[in-house]
C-alpha positions, 0 to 999 in steps of 0.5 A: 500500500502506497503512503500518502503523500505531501507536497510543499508547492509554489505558484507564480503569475504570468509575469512571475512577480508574485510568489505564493507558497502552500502544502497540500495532500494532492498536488495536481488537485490543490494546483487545478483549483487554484488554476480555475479561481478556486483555490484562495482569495490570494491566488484569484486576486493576483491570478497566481496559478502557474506551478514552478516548483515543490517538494514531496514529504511522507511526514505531514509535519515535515511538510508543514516546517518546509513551507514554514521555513520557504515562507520565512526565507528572503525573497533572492532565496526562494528565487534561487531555490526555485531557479535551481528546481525549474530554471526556465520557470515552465508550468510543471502542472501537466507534468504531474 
């Protein structure tokens, strides 16, 4: 049986300004809601909804601590460790 897993994620808009991270259990679901105006008021508001990296965890609360810990660094630092995941910054959704 396979274990659930969880993902640390982060999206961007068209011009990729804005930067919004969140953890979910069901990644191509949660980036789906979030690409047809369901997913938060954040996301609809600056229309934020190209997926350009993530993380996968086994442990929730570990999920948990990695977005806790993207959210607190600066921003140079979540651009570099985005760069180094997804360099081109292409849309990772139909890759899932």
């Amino acid at each position: 049986m396979r274990k659930n897993l969880f993902f640390v994620y982060i999206l961007t808009n068209s011009t990729n300004k804005v930067l919004y991270i969140g953890v979910t259990n069901n990644l191509k679901l949660r980036v789906y809601k979030h690409k047809y105006s369901n997913g938060s008021r954040f996301t609809y508001k600056y229309k934020v909804n190209k997926l350009i990296y993530y993380e996968i965890f086994e442990d929730p609360e570990k999920a948990i601590q990695r977005e806790k810990s993207i959210k607190n660094l600066l921003r140079v630092r979540k651009i570099e460790l985005i760069n180094n995941f997804n360099p081109k910054l292409n849309d990772l959704y139909n890759e899932l």
